[in-house]
Residue frames as a rotation matrix with the C-alpha (Angstrom) as fourth column:
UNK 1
-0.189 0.461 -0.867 13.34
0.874 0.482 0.066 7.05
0.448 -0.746 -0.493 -22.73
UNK 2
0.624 0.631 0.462 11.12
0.155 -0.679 0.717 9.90
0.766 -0.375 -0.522 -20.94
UNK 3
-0.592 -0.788 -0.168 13.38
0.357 -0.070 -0.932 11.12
0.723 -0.611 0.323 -18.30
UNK 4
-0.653 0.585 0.482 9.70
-0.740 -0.629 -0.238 11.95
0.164 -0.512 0.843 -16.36
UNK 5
-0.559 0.597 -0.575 7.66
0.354 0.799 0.486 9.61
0.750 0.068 -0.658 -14.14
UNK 6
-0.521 0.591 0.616 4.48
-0.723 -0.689 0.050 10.47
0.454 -0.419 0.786 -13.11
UNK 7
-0.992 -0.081 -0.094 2.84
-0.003 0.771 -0.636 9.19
0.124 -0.631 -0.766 -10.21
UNK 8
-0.464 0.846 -0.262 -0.46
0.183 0.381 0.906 7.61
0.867 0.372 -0.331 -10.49
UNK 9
0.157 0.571 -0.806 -1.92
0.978 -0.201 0.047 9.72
-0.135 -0.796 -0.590 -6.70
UNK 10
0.502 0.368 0.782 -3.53
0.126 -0.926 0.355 12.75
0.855 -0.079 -0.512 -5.61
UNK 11
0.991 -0.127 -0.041 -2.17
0.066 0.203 0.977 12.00
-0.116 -0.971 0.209 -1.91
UNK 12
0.709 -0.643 0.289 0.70
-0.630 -0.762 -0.150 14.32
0.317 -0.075 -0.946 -1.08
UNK 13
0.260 -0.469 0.844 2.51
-0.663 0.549 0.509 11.67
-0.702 -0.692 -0.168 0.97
UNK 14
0.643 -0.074 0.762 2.59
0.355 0.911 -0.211 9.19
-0.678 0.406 0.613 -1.29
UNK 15
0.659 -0.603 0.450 4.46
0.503 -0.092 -0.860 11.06
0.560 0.793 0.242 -4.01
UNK 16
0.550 -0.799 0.243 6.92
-0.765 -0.599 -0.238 12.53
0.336 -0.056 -0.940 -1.45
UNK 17
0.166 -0.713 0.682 7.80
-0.305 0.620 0.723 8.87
-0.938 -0.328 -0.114 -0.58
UNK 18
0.600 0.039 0.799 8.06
0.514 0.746 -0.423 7.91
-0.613 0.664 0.428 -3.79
UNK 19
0.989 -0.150 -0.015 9.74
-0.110 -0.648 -0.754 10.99
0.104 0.747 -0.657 -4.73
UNK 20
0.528 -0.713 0.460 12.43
-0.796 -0.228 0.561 10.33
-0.295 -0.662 -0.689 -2.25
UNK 21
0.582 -0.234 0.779 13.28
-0.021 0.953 0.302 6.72
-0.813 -0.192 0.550 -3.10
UNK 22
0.513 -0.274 0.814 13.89
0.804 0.484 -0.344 7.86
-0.300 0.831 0.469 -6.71
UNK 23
0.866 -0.377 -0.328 16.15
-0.373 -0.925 0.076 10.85
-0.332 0.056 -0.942 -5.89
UNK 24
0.082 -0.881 -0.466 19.22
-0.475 -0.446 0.759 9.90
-0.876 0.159 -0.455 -6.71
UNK 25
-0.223 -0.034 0.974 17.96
0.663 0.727 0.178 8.86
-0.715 0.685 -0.140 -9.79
UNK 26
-0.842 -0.209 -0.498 18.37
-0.010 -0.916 0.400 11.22
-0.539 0.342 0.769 -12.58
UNK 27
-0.489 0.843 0.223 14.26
0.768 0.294 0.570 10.94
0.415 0.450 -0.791 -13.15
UNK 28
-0.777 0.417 0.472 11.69
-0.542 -0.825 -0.163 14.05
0.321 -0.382 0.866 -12.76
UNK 29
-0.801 0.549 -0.239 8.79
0.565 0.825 -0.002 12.99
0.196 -0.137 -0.971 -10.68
UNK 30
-0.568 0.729 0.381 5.36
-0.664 -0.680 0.312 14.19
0.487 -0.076 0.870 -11.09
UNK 31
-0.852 0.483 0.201 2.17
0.184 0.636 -0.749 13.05
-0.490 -0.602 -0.631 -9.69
UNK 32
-0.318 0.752 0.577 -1.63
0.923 0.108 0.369 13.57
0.215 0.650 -0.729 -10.67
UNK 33
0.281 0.295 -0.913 -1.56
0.726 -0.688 0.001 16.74
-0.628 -0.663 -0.407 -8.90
UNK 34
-0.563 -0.396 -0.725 0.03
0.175 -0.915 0.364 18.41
-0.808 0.078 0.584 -11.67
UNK 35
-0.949 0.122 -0.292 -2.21
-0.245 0.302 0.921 17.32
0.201 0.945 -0.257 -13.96
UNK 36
-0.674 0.737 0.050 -5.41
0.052 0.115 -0.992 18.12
-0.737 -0.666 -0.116 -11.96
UNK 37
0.062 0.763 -0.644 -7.81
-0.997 0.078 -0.003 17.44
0.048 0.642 0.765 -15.46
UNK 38
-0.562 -0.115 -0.819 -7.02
-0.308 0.948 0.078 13.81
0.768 0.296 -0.568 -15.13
UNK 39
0.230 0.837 0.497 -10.19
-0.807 -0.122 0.578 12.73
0.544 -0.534 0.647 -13.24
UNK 40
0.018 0.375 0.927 -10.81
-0.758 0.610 -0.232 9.73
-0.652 -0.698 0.295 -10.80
UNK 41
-0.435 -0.184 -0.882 -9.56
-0.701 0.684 0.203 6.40
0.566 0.706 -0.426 -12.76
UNK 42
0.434 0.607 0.666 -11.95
-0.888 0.413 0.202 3.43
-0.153 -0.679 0.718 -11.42
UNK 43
-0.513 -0.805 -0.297 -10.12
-0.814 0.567 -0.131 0.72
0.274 0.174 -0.946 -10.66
UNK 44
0.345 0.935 0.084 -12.29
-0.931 0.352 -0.093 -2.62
-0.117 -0.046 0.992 -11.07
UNK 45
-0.295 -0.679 -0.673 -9.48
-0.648 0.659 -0.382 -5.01
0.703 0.323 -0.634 -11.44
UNK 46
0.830 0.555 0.041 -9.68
-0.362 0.481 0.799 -8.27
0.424 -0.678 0.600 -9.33
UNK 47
0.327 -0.825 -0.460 -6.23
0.945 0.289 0.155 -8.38
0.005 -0.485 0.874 -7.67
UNK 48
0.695 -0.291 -0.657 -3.73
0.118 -0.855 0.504 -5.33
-0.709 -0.428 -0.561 -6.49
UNK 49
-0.716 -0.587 0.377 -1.62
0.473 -0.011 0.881 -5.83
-0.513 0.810 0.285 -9.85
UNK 50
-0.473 0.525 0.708 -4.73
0.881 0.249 0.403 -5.19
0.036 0.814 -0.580 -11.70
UNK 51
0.835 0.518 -0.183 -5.58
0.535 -0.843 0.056 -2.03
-0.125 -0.145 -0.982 -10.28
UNK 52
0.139 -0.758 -0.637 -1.97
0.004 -0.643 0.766 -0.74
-0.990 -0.109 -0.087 -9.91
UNK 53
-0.718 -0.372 0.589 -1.82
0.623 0.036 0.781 -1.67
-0.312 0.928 0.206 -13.98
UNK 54
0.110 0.987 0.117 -5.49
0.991 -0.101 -0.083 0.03
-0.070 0.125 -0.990 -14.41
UNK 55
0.810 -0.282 -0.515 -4.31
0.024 -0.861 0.508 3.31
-0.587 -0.424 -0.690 -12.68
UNK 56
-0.316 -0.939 0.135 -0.70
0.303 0.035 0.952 3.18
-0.899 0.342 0.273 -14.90
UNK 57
-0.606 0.071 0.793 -1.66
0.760 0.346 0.550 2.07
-0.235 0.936 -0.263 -18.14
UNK 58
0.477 0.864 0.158 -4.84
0.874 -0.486 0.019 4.80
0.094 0.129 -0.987 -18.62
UNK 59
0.675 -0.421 -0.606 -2.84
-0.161 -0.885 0.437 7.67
-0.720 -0.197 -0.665 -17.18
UNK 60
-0.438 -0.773 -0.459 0.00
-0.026 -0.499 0.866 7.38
-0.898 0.392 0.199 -19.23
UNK 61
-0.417 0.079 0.905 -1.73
0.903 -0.081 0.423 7.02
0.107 0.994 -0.037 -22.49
UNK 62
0.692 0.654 0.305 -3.47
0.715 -0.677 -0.171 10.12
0.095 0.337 -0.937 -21.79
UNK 63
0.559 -0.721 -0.409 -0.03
-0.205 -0.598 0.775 12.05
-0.803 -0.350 -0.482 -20.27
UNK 64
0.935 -0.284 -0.214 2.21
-0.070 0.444 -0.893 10.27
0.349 0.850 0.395 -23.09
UNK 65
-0.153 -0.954 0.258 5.01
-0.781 -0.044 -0.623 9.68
0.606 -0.297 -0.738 -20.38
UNK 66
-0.506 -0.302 -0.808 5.46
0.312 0.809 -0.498 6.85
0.804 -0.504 -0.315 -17.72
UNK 67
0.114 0.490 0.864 3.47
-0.663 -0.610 0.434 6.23
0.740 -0.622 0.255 -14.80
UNK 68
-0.876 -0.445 -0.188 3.94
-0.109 0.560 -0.821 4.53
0.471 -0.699 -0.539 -11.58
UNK 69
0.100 0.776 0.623 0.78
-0.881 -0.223 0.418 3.57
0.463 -0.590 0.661 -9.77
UNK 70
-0.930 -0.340 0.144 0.30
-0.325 0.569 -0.756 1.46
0.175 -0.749 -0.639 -6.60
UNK 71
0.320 0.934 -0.159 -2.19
-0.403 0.287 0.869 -1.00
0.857 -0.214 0.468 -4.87
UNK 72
-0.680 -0.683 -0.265 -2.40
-0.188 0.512 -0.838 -2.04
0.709 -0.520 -0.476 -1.65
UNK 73
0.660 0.615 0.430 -4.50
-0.646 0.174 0.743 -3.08
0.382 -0.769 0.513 1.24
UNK 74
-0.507 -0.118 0.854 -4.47
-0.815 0.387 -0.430 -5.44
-0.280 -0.914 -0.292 4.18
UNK 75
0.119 0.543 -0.831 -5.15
-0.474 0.766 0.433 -9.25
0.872 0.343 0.349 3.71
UNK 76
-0.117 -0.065 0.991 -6.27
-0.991 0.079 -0.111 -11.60
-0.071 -0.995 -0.073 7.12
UNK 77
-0.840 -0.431 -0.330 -5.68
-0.432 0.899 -0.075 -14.78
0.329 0.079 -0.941 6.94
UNK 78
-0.901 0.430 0.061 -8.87
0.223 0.577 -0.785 -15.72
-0.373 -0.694 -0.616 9.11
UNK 79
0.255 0.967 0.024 -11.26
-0.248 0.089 -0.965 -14.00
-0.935 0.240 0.262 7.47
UNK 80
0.374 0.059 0.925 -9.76
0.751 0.566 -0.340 -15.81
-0.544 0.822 0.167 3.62
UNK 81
-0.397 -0.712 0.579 -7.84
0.911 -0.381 0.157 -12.73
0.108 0.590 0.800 2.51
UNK 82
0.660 0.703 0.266 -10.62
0.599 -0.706 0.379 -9.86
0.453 -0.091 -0.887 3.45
UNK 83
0.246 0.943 -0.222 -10.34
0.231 -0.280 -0.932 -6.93
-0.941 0.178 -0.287 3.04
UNK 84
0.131 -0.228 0.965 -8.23
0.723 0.688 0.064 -7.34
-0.679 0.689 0.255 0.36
UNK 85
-0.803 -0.282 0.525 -8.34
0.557 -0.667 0.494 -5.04
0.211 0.690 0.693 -2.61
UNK 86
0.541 0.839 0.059 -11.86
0.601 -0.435 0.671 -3.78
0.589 -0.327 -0.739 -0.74
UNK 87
-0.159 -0.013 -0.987 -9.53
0.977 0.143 -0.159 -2.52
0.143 -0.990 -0.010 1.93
UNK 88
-0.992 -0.058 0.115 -9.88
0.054 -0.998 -0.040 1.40
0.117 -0.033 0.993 1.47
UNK 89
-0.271 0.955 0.120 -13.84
-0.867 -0.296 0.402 0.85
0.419 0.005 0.908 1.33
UNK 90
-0.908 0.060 -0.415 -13.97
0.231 0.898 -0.375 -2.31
0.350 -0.436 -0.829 3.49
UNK 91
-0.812 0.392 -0.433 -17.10
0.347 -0.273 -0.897 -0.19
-0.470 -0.878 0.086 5.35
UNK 92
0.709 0.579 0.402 -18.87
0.625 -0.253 -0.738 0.90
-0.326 0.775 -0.541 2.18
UNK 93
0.154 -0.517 0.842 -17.68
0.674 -0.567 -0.473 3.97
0.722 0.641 0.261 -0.36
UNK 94
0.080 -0.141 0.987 -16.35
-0.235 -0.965 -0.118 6.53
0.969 -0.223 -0.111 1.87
UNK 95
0.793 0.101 -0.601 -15.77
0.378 0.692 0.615 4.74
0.478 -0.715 0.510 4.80
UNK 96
0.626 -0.673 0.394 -13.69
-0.561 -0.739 -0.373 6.05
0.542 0.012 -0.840 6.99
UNK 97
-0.333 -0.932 -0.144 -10.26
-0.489 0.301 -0.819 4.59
0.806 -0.202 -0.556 8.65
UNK 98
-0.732 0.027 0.680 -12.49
-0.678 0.059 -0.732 3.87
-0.060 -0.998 -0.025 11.82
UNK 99
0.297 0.955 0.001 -15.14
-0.910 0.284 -0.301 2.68
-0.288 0.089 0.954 10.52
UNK 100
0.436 -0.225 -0.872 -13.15
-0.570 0.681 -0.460 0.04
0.697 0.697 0.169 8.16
UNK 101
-0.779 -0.607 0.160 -11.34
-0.328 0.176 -0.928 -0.88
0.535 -0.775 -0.336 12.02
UNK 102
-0.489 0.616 0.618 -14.54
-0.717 0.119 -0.687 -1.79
-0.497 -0.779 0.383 13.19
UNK 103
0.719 0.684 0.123 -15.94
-0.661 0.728 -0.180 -3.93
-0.212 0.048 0.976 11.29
UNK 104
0.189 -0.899 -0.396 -12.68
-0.631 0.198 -0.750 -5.58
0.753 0.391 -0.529 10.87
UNK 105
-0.874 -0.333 0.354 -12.48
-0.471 0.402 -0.785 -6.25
0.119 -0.853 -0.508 14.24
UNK 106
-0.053 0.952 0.301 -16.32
-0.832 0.125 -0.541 -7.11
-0.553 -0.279 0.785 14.51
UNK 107
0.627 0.290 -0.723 -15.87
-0.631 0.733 -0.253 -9.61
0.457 0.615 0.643 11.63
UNK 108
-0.347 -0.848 -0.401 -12.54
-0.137 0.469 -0.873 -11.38
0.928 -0.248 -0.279 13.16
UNK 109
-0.919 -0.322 0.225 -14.41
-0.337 0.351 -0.873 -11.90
0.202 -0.879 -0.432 16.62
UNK 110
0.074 0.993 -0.088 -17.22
-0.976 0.054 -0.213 -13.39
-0.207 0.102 0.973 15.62
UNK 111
0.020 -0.516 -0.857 -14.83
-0.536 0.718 -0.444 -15.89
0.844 0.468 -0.262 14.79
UNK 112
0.900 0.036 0.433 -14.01
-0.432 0.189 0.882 -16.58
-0.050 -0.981 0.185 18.36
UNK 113
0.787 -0.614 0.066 -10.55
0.335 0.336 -0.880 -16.67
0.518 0.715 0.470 17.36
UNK 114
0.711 -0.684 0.161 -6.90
-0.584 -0.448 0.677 -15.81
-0.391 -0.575 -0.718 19.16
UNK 115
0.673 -0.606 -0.424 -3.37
0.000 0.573 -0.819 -16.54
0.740 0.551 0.386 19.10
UNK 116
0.959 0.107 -0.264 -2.31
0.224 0.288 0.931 -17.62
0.176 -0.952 0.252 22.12
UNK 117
0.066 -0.976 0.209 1.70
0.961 0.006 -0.276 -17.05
0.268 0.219 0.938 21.15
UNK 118
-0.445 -0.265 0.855 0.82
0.274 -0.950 -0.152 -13.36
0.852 0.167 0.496 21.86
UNK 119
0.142 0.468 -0.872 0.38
0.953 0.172 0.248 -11.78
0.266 -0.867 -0.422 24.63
UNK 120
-0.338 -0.291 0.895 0.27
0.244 -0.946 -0.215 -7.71
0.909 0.146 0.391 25.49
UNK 121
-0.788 -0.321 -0.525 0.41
0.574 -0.074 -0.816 -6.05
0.222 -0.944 0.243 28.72
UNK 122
-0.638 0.765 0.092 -2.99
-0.770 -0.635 -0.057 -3.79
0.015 -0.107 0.994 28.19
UNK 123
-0.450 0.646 0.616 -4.90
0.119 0.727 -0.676 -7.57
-0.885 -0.231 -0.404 27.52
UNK 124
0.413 0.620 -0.667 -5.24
-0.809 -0.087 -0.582 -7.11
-0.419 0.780 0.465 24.02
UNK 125
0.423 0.042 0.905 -6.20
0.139 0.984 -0.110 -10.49
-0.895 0.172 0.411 21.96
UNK 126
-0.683 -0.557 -0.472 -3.94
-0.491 -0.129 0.862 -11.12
-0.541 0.821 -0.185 18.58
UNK 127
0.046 0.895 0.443 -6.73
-0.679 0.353 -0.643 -12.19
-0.732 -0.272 0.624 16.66
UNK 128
0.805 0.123 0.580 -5.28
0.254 0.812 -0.525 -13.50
-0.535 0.570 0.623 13.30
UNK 129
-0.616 -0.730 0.298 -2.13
0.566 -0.146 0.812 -13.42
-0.549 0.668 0.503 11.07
UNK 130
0.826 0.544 0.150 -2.20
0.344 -0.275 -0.898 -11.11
-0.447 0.793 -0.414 8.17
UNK 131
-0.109 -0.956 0.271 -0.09
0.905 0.017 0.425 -9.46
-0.411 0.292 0.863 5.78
UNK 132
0.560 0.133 -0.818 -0.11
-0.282 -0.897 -0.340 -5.64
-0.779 0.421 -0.465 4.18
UNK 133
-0.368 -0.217 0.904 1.23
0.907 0.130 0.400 -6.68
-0.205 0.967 0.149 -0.09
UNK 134
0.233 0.274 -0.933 1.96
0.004 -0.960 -0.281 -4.01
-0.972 0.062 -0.225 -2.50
UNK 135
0.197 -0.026 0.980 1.93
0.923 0.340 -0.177 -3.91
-0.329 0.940 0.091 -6.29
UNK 136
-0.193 -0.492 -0.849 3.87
-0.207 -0.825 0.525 -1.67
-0.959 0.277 0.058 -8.68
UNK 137
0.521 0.200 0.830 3.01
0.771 0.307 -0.558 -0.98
-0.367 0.930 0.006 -12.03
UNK 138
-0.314 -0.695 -0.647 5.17
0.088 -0.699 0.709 0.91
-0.945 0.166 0.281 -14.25
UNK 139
0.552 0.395 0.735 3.84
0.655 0.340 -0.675 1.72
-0.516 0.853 -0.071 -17.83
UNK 140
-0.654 -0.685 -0.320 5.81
-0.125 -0.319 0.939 2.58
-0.746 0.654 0.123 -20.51
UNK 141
0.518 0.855 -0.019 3.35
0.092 -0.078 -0.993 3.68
-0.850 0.513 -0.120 -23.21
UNK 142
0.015 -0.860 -0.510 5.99
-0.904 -0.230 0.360 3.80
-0.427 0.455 -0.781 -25.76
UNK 143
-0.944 -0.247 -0.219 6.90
-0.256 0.966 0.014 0.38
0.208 0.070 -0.976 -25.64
UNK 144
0.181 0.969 0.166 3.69
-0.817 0.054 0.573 -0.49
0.547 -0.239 0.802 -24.25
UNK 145
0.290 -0.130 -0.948 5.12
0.260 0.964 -0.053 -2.23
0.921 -0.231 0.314 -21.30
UNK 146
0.856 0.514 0.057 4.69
-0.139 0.123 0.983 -3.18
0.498 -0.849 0.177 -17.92
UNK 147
-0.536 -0.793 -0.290 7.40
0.028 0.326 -0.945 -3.43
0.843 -0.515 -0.153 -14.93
UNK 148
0.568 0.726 0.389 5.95
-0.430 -0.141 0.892 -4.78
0.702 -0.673 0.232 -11.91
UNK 149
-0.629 -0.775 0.056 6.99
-0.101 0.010 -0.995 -4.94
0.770 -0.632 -0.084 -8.48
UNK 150
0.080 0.729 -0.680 5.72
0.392 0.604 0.694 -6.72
0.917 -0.322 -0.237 -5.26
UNK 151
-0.629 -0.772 0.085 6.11
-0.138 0.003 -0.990 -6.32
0.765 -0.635 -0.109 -1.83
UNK 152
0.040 0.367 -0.929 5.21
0.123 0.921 0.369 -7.44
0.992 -0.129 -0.008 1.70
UNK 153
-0.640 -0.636 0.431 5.05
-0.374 -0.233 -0.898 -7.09
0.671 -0.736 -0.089 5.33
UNK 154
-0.158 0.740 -0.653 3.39
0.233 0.671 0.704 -9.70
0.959 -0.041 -0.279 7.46
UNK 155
-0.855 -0.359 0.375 1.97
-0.347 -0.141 -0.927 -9.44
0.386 -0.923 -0.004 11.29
UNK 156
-0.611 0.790 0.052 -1.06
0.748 0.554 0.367 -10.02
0.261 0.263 -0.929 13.02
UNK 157
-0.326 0.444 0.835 -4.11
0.191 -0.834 0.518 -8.27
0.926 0.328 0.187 13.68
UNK 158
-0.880 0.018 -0.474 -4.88
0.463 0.254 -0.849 -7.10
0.105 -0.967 -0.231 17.48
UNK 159
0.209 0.956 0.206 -8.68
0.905 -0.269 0.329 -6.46
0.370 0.118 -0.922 18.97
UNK 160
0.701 -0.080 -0.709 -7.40
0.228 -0.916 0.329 -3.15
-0.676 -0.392 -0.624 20.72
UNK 161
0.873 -0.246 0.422 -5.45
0.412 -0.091 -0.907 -0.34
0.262 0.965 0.022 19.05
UNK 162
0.601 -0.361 -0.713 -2.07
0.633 -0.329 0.700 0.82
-0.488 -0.872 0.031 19.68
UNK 163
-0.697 -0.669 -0.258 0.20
0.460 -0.693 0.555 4.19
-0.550 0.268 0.791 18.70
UNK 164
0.293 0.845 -0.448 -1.30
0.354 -0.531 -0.770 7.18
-0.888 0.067 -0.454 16.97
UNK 165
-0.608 -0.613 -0.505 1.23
-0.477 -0.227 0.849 7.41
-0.635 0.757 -0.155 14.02
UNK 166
-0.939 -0.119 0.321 0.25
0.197 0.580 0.791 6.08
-0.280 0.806 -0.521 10.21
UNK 167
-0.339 0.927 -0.160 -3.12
-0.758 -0.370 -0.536 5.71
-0.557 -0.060 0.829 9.30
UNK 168
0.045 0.716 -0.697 -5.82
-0.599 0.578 0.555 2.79
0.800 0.392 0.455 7.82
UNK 169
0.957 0.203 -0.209 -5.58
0.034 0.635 0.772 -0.45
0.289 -0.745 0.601 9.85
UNK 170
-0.114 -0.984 -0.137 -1.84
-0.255 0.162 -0.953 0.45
0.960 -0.073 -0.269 11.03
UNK 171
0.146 0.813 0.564 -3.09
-0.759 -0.274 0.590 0.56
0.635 -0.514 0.577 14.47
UNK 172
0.548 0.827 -0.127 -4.09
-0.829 0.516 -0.217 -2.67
-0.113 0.224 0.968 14.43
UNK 173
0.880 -0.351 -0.319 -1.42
0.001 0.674 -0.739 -4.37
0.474 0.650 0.594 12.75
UNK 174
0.777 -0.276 0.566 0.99
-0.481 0.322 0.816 -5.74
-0.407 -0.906 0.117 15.18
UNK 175
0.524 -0.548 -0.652 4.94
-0.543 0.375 -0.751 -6.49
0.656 0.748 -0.101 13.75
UNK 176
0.956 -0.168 0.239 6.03
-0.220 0.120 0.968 -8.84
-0.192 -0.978 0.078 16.49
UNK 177
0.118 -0.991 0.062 9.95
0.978 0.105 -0.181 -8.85
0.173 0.082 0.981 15.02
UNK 178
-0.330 -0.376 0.866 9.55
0.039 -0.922 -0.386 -5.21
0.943 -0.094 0.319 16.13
UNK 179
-0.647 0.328 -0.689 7.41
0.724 0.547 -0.420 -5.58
0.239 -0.770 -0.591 19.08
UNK 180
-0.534 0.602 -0.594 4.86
-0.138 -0.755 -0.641 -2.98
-0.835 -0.260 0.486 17.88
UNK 181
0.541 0.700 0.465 2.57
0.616 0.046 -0.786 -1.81
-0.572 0.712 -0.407 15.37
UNK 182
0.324 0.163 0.932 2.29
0.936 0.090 -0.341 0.03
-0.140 0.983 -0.123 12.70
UNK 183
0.483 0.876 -0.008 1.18
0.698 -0.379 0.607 2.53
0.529 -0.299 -0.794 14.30
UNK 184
0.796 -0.579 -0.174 4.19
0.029 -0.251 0.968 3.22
-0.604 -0.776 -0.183 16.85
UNK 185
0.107 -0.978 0.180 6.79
0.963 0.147 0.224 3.43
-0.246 0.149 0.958 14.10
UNK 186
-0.476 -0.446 -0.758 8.98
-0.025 -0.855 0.519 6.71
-0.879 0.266 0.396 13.05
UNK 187
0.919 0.331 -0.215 8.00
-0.321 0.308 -0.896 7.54
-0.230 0.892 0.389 9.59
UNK 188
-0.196 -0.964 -0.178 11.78
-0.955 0.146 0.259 6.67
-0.223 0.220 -0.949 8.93
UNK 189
-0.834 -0.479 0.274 11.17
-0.314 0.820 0.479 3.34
-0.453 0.313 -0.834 9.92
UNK 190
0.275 0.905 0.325 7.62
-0.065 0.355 -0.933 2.65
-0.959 0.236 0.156 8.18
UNK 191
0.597 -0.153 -0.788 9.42
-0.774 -0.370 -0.515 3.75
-0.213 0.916 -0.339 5.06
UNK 192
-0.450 -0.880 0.152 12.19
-0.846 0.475 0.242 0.91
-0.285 -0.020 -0.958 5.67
UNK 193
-0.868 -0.133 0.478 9.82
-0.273 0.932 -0.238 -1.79
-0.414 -0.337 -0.846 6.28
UNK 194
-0.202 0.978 0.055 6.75
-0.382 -0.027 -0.924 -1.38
-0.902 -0.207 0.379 4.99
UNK 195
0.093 0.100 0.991 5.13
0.418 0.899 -0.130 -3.70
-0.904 0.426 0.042 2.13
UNK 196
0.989 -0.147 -0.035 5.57
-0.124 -0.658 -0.743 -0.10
0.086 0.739 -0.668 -0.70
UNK 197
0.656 -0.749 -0.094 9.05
-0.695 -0.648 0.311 0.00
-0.294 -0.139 -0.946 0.81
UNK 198
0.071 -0.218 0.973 9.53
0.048 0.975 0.215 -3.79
-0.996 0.032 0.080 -0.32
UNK 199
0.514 0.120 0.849 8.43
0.747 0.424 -0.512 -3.27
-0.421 0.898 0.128 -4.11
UNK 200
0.798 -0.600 -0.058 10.40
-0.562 -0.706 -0.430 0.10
0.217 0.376 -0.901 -4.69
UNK 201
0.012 -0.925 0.379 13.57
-0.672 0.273 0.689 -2.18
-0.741 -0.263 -0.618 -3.12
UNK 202
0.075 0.170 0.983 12.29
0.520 0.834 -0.184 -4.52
-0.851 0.524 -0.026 -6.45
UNK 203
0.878 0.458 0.138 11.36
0.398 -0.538 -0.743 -1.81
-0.266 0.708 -0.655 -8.57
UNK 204
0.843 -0.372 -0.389 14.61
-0.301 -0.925 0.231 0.78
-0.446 -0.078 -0.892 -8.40
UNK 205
-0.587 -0.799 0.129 17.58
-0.316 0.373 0.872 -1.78
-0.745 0.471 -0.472 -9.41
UNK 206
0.128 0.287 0.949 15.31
0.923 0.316 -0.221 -2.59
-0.364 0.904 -0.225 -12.47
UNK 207
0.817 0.229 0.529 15.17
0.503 -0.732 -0.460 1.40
0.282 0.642 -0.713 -13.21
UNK 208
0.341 -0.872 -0.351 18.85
-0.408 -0.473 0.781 2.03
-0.847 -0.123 -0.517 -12.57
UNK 209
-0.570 -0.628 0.529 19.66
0.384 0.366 0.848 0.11
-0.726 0.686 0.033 -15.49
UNK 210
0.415 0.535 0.736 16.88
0.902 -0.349 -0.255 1.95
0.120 0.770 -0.627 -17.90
UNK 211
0.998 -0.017 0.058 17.61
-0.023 -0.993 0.120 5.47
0.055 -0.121 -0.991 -16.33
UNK 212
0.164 -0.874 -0.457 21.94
0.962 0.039 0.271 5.00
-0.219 -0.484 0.847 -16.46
């Protein structure tokens, strides 16, 4: 067994939380940064497994070591799961974080929709459950095999933003067993709770028994 797993991002952050979770595992972690000929993998799958296997599976056959690669986005109950695996380009290709927050909100009040159970001191409207879901893929190109891991983290979605921390629709996304967003946590605790920090708490006691 490769005693090296390379993560499937360019995005610095991501591979220093992922690097962290699997420290005290006796595993090197790369990323795609060291390995800056591996181009832009297009990920056309039709679910967040299917891309996080897309992004795995390719990279490691070309690296010939394990890879770890993630999907994730933001699903809203009101508008039928939107934006789903769209959520990084919810606005078109290149869309930035605001932009994908606007029409988000623009698409969820057209509904004429609320949730009365909530209720914030600035007069912002909760407009619909939702949930933030993450998929792990591990490939083992060796064996040619998959380990996948899920995770979750559910709130709802509010028409004003609040805190200036995180970044996509955290904002937005309202944990009312914390009484904030996303937005307003530490990175400490975003790492604890968040819907990556769910499938690595799946993922890691499966790769303590491969890596002993």
């Amino acid at each position: 067994m490769s005693q090296t797993i390379v993560i499937a991002t360019k995005n610095k952050g991501k591979v220093n939380e992922f690097a962290q979770a699997l420290e005290h595992l006796q595993i090197e972690v790369k990323s795609l940064l060291d390995y800056p000929s591996i181009g832009d993998i297009i990920e056309d799958g039709d679910s967040f497994e299917a891309n996080a296997k897309i992004k795995a599976k390719q990279a490691a056959e070309i690296l010939g070591v394990p890879v770890l690669a993630d999907d994730s986005g933001l699903s809203v109950n009101a508008l039928n799961g939107e934006p789903g695996i769209y959520s990084a380009r919810y606005a078109g290709e290149g869309a930035s974080d605001e932009q994908n927050n606007e029409k988000l909100i623009a698409n969820l009040q057209k509904l004429n929709m609320s949730l009365p159970e909530y209720s914030f001191p600035d007069g912002a409207k909760a407009l619909s459950h939702a949930k933030f879901h993450c998929a792990l893929a591990l490939y083992f190109p060796e064996q040619d095999n998959f380990i996948i891991a899920h995770g979750e983290v559910k709130g709802v979605i509010t028409d004003k933003p609040h805190g200036y921390g995180g970044f996509g629709y955290d904002p937005h996304f309202w944990l009312p067993q914390l009484n904030c967003t996303m937005a307003e946590l530490t990175k400490a605790q975003k790492n604890e709770i968040s819907h990556r920090a769910a499938a690595l708490k799946q993922l890691i006691p499966l790769l303590k028994q491969l890596y002993k």
